[in-house]
C-alpha positions in Angstrom: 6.3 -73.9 25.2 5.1 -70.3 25.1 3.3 -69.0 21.6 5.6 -65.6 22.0 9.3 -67.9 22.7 7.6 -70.0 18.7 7.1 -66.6 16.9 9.9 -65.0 18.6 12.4 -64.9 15.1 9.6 -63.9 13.1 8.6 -61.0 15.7 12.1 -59.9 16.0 11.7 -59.8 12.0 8.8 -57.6 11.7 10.3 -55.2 15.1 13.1 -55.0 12.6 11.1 -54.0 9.8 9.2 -51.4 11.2 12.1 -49.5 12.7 13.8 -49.4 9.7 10.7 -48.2 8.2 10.6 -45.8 10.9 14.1 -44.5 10.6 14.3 -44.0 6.7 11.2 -42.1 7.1 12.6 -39.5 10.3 15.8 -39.4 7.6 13.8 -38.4 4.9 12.0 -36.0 7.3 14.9 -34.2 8.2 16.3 -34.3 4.9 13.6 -32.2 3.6 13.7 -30.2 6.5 17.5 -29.2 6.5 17.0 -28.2 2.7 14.0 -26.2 3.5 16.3 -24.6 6.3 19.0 -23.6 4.1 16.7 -22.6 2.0 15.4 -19.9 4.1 18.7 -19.3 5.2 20.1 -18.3 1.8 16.7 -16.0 1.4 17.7 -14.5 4.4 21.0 -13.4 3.8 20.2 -12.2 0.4 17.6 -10.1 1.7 20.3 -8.7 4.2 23.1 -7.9 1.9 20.3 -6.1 -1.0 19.2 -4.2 2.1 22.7 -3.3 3.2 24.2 -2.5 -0.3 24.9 1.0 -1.1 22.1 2.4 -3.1 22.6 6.2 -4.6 20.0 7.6 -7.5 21.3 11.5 -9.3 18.0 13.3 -10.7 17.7 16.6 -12.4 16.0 19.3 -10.1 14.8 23.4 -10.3 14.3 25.0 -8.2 13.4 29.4 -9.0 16.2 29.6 -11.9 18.5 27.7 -10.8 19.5 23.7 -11.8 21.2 21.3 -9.6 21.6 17.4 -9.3 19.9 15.9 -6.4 21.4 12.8 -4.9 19.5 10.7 -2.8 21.1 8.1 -0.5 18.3 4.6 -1.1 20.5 2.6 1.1 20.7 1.7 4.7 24.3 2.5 5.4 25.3 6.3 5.5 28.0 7.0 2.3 29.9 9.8 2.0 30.4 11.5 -1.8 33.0 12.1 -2.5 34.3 12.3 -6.7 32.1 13.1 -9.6 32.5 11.6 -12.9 31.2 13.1 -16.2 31.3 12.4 -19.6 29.8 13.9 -23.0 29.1 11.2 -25.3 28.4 13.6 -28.4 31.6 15.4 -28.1 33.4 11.9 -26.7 33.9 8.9 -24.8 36.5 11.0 -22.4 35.8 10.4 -18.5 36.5 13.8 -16.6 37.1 13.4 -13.2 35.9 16.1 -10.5 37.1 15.3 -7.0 34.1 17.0 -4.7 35.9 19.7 -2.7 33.0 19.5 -0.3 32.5 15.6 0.2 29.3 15.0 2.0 28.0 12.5 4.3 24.3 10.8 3.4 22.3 8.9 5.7 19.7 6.5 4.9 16.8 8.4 2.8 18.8 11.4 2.8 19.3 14.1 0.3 22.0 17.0 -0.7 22.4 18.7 -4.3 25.0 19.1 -5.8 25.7 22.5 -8.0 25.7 22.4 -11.9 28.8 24.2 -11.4 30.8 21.2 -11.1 29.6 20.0 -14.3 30.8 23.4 -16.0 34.1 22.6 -14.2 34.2 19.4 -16.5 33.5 20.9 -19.5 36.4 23.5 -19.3 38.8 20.8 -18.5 37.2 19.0 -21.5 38.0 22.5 -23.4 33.5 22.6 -24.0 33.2 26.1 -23.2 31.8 27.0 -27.2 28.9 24.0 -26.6 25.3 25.7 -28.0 22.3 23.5 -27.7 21.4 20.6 -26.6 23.7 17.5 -25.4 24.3 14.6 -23.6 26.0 14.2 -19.8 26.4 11.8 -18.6 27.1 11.7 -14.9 28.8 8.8 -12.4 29.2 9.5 -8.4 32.5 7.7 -6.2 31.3 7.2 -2.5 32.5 5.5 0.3 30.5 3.0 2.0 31.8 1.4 5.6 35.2 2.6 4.7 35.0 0.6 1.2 34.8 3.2 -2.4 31.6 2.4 -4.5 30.4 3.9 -7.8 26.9 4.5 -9.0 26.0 3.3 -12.0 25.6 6.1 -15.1 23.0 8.6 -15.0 22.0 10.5 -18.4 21.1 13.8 -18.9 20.2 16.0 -21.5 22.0 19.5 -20.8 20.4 22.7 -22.5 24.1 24.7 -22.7 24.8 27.7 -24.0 28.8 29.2 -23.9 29.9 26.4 -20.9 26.6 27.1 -18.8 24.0 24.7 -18.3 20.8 26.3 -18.3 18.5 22.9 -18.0 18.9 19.7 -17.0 16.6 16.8 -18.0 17.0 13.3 -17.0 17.0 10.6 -20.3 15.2 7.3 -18.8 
């Protein structure tokens, strides 16, 4: 009788063994590696949609003597502005509503203004035309992004006025 035919069971035993050994440790493997994969996978599309979402900053600007808001389109996707929001929290918490008559299309990293006289147009719907001094606006821009309307969120300003004209514009952080 042949050594290999005596030990045969307890080979087939230990062959056993060490496959299974084999296997658990190709499914723990691949385990790992399918969580590391999504993962990476739910960086990635993250990534994509922050880059993708519609990103629009308002800042105060002068330019020679006169003031305007400066809109800057920090997206990838081209918007087009189209309605202006203001409010003035020192006289009240009522939201005036300025459709643009002009909407304009933004590109990616592009810029337009748009005039303080839109602002003035809020305040003598908001019957503000006496305001002397120094007060709050607060300013909020509608746009349309891949046919779908967005808002920014709201920008403050201090607004030097004097009879319903702004004369300065400063930004509050």
């Amino acid at each position: 009788m042949n050594r290999l035919d005596l030990y045969a069971p307890a080979i087939q035993a230990l062959a056993a063994l060490l496959t299974f050994a084999v296997t658990a440790f190709l499914a723990r493997v691949t385990y790992l590696y399918m969580k590391a994969t999504a993962a990476a996978l739910k960086l990635s599309r993250d990534q994509f949609e922050r880059e993708w979402h519609p990103d629009v900053h308002v800042r105060a600007a002068a330019e020679a003597s006169s003031v305007f808001l400066e809109v800057t389109n920090l997206g990838r996707m081209a918007i087009v502005v189209t309605v202006l929001h203001v409010r003035f929290p020192d006289v009240g918490p009522q939201d005036l509503v300025t459709p643009i008559s002009r909407p304009f299309p933004l590109a990616s990293g592009a810029r337009d203004t748009l005039p303080m006289s839109l602002i003035e147009v809020a305040m003598r719907q908001a019957r503000l035309t006496n305001l002397i001094g120094n007060t709050t606006v607060e300013i909020l821009l509608g746009f349309a992004a891949l046919g779908t309307k967005h808002d920014t969120k709201w920008f403050r300003f201090l607004a030097n006025v004097e009879r319903g004209m702004i004369l300065d514009l400063v930004s509050i952080p």
